[in-house]
C-alpha positions, 0 to 999 in steps of 0.5 A, spaced: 545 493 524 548 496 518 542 498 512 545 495 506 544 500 500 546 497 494 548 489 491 555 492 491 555 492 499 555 484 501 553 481 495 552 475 498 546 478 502 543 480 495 538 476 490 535 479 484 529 477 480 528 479 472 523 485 472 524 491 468 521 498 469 515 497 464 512 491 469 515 495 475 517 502 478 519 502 486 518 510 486 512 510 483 509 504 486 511 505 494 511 512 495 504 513 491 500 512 498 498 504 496 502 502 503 506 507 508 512 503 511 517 504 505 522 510 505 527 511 500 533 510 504 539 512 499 537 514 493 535 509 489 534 504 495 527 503 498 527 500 505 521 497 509 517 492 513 514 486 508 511 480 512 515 481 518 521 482 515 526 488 513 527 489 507 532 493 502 529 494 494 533 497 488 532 496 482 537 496 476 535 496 469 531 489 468 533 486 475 529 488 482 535 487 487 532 486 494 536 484 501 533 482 506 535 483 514 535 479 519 532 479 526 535 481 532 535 477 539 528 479 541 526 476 548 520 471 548 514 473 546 509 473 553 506 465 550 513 462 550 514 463 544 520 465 540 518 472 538 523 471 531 520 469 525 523 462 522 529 464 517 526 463 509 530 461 504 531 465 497 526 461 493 521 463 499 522 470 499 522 470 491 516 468 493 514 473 497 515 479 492 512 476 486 507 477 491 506 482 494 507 486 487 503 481 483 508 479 478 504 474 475 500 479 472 503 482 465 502 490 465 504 492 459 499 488 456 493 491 460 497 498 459 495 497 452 488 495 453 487 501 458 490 506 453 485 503 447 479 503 451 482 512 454 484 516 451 486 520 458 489 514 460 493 513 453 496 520 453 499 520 461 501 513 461 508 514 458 509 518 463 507 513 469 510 506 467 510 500 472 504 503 476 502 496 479 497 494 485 499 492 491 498 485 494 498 486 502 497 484 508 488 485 510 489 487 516 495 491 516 491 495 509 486 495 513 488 499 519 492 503 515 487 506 511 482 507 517 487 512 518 487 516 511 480 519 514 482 527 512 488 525 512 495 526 507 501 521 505 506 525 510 502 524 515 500 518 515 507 515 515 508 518 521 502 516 524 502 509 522 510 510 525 508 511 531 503 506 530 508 501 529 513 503 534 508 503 540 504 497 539 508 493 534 515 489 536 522 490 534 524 488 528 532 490 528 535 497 528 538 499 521 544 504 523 540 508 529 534 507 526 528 502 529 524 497 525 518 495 528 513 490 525 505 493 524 502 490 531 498 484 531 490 484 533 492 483 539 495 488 541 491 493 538 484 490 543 487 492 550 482 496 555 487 502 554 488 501 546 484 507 544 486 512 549 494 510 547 492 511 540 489 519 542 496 520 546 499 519 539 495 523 535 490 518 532 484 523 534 477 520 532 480 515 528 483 511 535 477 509 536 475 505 529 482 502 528 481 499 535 474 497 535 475 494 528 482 490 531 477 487 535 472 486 531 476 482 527 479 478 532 472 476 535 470 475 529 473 473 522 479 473 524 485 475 521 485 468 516 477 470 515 479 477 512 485 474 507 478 469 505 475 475 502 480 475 496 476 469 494 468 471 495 465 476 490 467 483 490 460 485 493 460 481 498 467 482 500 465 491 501 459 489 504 463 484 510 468 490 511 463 495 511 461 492 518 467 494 521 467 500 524 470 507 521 470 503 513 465 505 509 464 505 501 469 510 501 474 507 505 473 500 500 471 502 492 475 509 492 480 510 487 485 511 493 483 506 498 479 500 496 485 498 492 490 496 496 484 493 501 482 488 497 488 487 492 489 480 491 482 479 488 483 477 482 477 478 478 478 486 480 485 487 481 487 488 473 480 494 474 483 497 480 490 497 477 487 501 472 483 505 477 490 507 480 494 508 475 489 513 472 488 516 479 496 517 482 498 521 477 491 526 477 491 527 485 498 531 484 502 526 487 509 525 486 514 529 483 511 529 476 503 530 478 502 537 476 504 535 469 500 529 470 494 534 472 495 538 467 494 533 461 488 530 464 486 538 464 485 538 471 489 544 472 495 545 478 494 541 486 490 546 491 496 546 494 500 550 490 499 557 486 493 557 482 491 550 485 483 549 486 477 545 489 478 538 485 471 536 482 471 530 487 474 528 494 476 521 496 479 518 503 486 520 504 488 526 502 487 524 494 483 528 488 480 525 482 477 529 476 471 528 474 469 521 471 467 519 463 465 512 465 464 509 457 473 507 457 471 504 464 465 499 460 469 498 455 474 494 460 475 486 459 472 487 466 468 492 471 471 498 474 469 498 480 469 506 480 464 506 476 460 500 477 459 500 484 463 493 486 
């Protein structure tokens, strides 16, 4: 199958929802370490796995543009069903972005109440517009952020690619290129699962993706895991700290509690706050160092002159030392700074 890179190439197969770049920017949000199944396939384009399905994304001034490939014939699943999923239509699938990056929630308007309530917020905002939560699926976040244990962006890719490739079904081939979706529960819990994920290079961190994989799967359940959208914060970090490899760190970070529990709605808006704050301070990205230095942080430890940042967090990110009185000054409570 061939990858379709812009509108221009089968205009028929494209469809296109109104978001500007204030609301939305793909480059900063799909490659800030939120997800790591998005690459950027040609420039401008972004291509990845969203609830089972490919997809190709571009944005062209107040438009995103998407594209959506279709399966390839796959052989039955071992319980006779077909193993591809039912065909969407072009209101579903809407739909499913405006989920995903939760268009429902207006953020230039929390960027004004951010930058009234921080200074350091106000004065690196410009640079890092569109700066959004992902709404994911819980138990492909889940897993993935086991993985961010000692860890960086690059690598995790490559793992939770290897991941995919071994454990998850075949989606299509773009060009060369296979597409798998993230594995089911079931596929993680085998006798031999662990030890397949050392052979591929998962180290310690094998045993807590299976045995979280199971717990899930004989406990709650991966529609149990989605209710937690709905309970309490609190309550929702304490269920998951129960899984094994997640921790306090792994639910209420700056890095990797946000994605984990997005959807949430009565934190989503404080946490978007904590990542678009913590992103550009962990010297990611092609303007990270500038970001760094306006927080008066100094330069990423990997390049000259860079130094131990004044705090760690899960997966490879740095965060500088916190003034929590902007955070109490937020319309609702920053989970960093409140403990939940």
């Amino acid at each position: 199958m061939k990858l379709r890179d812009a509108p221009s190439s089968c205009p028929s197969l494209w469809r296109s929802l109104p978001c500007p770049p204030a609301e939305l920017r793909l480059d900063l949000v799909l490659s800030s370490g939120q997800t790591f199944r998005w690459w950027e396939s040609s420039p401008g384009a972004w291509t990845g796995v969203l609830g089972e399905r490919v997809w190709t994304l571009r944005q062209d001034r107040d438009r995103l543009w998407y594209t959506v490939y279709g399966e390839e014939e796959e052989e039955e699943e071992e319980d006779g069903r077909p193993a591809k999923a039912a065909k969407l239509d072009g209101a579903e699938t809407d739909q499913i972005l405006h989920d995903y990056f939760q268009l429902d929630v207006e953020l230039p308007a929390l960027y004004r109440t951010w930058g009234a309530a921080d200074p350091l917020f106000r004065k690196v905002a410009n640079d890092f517009p569109g700066v959004r939560v992902l709404r994911q699926d819980p138990v492909e976040c889940l897993l993935s952020f086991i993985c961010t244990s000692n860890n960086h962006i690059s690598r995790i890719t490559a793992m939770i690619e290897r991941l995919c490739s071994a454990f998850g079904r075949r989606l299509c081939h773009l060009d060369t290129r296979p597409v798998h979706a993230f594995p089911s529960l079931s596929a993680l819990t085998g006798a031999d699962a662990e030890a397949q994920l050392r052979a591929l290079g998962f180290g310690y961190r094998a045993k807590f993706v299976s045995g979280s994989a199971r717990a899930i799967a004989e406990g709650l359940g991966a529609e149990g895991l989605h209710q937690l959208r709905s309970v309490p914060y609190a309550e929702a970090r304490r269920v998951l700290c129960t899984l094994p490899g997640v921790g306090t760190k792994v639910i209420s970070s700056g890095v990797c509690g946000v994605p984990v529990l997005a959807g949430h709605r009565r934190s989503s808006s404080a946490l978007t706050f904590a990542r678009a704050r913590s992103w550009p301070a962990a010297g990611m990205g092609p303007r990270g160092t500038k970001a760094r230095t306006a927080m008066g942080m100094g330069p990423p430890r990997n390049t000259p002159g860079g130094k131990e940042p004044s705090q760690r967090v899960t997966g490879g990110a740095s965060l500088p030392a916190r003034d929590t009185q902007g955070c109490r000054q937020l319309p609702v409570p920053c989970p960093l700074c409140a403990g939940g």
